[in-house]
N, C-alpha and C positions, 0 to 999 in steps of 0.2 A: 416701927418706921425705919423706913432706908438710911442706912447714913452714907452711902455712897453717893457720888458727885452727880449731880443732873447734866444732860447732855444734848447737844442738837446733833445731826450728825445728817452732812449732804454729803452726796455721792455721786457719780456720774454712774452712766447705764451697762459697765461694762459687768455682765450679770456676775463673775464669777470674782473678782474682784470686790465688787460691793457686796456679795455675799460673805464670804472670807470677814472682810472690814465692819460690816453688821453683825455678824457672830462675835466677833472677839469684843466690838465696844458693848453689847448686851452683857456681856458676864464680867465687866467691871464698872459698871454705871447705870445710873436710873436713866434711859434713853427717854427722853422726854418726847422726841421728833427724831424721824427718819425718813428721808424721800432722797428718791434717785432721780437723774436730770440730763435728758439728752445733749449733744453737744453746741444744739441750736437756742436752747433755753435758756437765758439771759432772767426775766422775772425772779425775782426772789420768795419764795413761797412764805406766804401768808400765815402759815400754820405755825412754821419756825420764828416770824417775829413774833406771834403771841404767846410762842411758850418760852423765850425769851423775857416777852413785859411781866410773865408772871412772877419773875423776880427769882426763880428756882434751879437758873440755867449757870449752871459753873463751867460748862469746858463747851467749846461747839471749833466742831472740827470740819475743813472742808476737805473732802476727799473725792478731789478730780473731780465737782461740780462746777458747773462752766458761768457761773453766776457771781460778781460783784458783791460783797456783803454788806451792808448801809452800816457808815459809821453810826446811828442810834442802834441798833443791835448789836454793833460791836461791844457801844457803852454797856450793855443790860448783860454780857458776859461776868462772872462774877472773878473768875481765876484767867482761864486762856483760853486763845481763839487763834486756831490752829490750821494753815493751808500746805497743804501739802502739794511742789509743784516740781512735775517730772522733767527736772533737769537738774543743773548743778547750778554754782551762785554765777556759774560764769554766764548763762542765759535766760536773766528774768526776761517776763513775759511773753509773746509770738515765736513761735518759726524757730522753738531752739536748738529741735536736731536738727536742722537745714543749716542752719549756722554752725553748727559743731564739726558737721560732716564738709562741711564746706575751709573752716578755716585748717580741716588736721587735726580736729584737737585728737588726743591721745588717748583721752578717756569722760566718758559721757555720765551723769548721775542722777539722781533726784535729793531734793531738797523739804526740809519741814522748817518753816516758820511763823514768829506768830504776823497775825495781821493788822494792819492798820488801814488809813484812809486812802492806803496809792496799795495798788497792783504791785506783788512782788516786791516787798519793799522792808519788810518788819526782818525784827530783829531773827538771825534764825537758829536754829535750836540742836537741828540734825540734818547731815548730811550722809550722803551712800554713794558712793563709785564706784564705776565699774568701765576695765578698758572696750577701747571703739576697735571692733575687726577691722579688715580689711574689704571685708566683703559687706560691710553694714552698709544699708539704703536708709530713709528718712523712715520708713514703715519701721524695720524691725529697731532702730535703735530707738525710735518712739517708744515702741510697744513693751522693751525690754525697761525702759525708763518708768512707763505707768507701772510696770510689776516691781519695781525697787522699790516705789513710795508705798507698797502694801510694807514692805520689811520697817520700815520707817513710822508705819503707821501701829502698828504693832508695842514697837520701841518705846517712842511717844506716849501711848496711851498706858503703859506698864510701868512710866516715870512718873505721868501725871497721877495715876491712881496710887502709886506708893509714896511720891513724897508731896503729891499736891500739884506742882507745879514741873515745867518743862524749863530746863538749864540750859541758859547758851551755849553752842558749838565751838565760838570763836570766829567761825567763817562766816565773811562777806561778801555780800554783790559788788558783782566787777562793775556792773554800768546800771542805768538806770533802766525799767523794764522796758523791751521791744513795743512798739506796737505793729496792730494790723495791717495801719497806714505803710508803717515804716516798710513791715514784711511785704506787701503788697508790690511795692516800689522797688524795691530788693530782685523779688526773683520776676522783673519784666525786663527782658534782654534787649541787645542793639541787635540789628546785625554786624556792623563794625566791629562789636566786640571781636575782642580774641578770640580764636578755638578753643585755646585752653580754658580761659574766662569762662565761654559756652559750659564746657565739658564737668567743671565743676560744677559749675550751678545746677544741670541738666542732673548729674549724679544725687548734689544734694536735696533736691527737689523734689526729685521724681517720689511720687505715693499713688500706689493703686486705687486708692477711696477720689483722691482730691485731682482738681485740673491743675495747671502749674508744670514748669515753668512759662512763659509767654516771650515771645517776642514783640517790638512796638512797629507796626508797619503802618506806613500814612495814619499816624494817629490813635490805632486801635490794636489793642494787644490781641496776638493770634497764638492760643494755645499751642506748644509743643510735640507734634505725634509722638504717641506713643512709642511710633515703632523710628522714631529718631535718630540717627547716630550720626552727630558730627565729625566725630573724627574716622568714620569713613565714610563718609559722603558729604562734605562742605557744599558740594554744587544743592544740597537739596534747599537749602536757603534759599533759593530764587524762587522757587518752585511756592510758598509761602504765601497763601493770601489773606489780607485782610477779611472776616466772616461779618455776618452780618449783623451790625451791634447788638440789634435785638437778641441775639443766642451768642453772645460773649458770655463767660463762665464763670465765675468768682470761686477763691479758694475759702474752705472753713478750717478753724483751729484744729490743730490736731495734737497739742500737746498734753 
């Protein structure tokens, strides 16, 4: 019989990542449950609470699955439950490269903690930094963020298997986690605003996948052209029209 730790193990769909992070958690643990989970999948798979009830589940780790984990599977974890969330403490939950790139921060990361019943919130255990360029968009210091939490995850999984358990950092959350709503709210602009105001936001915002940033015209937010640039051409704000709400856009996570 096994005596290594049983495990659940969710992942998001980015193939080479979750391949990487399924390879290394198989050769230190009886992997009970594995499934991967696009960024729109919210449900919690069925398969992972029963091999949780089965009472055999010691570590269950989320990595980069875009799903809420029910406080009664939390309870059925035997040792730690572990989310791994690509930024640093300074931005739990939504929009945190947008906000990073947005306030200057200096240096952007990801973060491993364990979980509890709030989003971004448990004690955390490991953290990775890494400085923000000058030339970094919302895409790439995203995308550099989800590739730190693989080093993290790595880490993690090589403490938990030697001594059992995962050690705190010391590091804490700056604020309580973003939401959707919040980010939502966030990057919908005046036109009043400032230029400058615009130009960051425009900057931090902008991602080739997702629509964002918006303007609010008589009532209805009008996506940003692409081919945008406030600070040279301020007169194209006029030029702006409210669309037709039925094909108004919504942004999805991207962190």
């Amino acid at each position: 019989m096994s005596n290594r730790f049983g495990c659940v193990l969710l992942m998001g769909d980015c193939s080479d990542l979750a391949d990487a992070a399924e390879t290394f958690a198989r050769a230190r643990f009886d992997v009970q449950h594995a499934s991967r989970h696009s960024r729109d999948e919210r449900q919690f798979p069925q398969a992972a609470t029963a091999a949780v009830a089965r009472g055999k589940v010691d570590v269950l780790f989320n990595y980069l699955a875009p799903m809420y984990v029910p406080p009664s599977v939390l309870r059925g974890v035997r040792r730690e439950a572990i989310n791994f969330h690509p930024a640093p403490p300074a931005w739990p939950g939504i929009g945190s490269a947008s906000y990073a790139l947005y306030r200057g921060d200096k240096t952007f990361g990801a973060t491993a903690h364990r979980m509890t019943n709030k989003i971004d919130a448990g004690e955390i255990v490991r953290v990775v930094r890494f400085p923000v360029h000058p030339d970094d968009t919302c895409a790439t210091l995203s995308n550099r963020a989800r590739r730190a939490t693989l080093e993290l995850f790595f880490d993690v999984c090589q403490e938990i298997e030697v001594a059992g358990h995962a050690v705190p950092s010391g590091d804490c959350w700056e604020r309580a986690a973003l939401t959707r709503a919040e980010f939502d709210q966030w990057m919908t602009l005046s036109r009043t605003d400032p230029p400058d105001e615009i130009a960051r936001k425009v900057r931090a915002l902008r991602h080739p996948k997702f629509p964002g940033p918006f303007f609010e015209i008589d009532g209805v937010r009008v996506e940003v052209p692409r081919s945008f640039d406030f600070s040279e051409s301020p007169s194209t704000l006029s030029s702006l029209r409210p669309p037709n709400r039925d094909t108004e856009s919504t942004r999805g996570e991207h962190e």
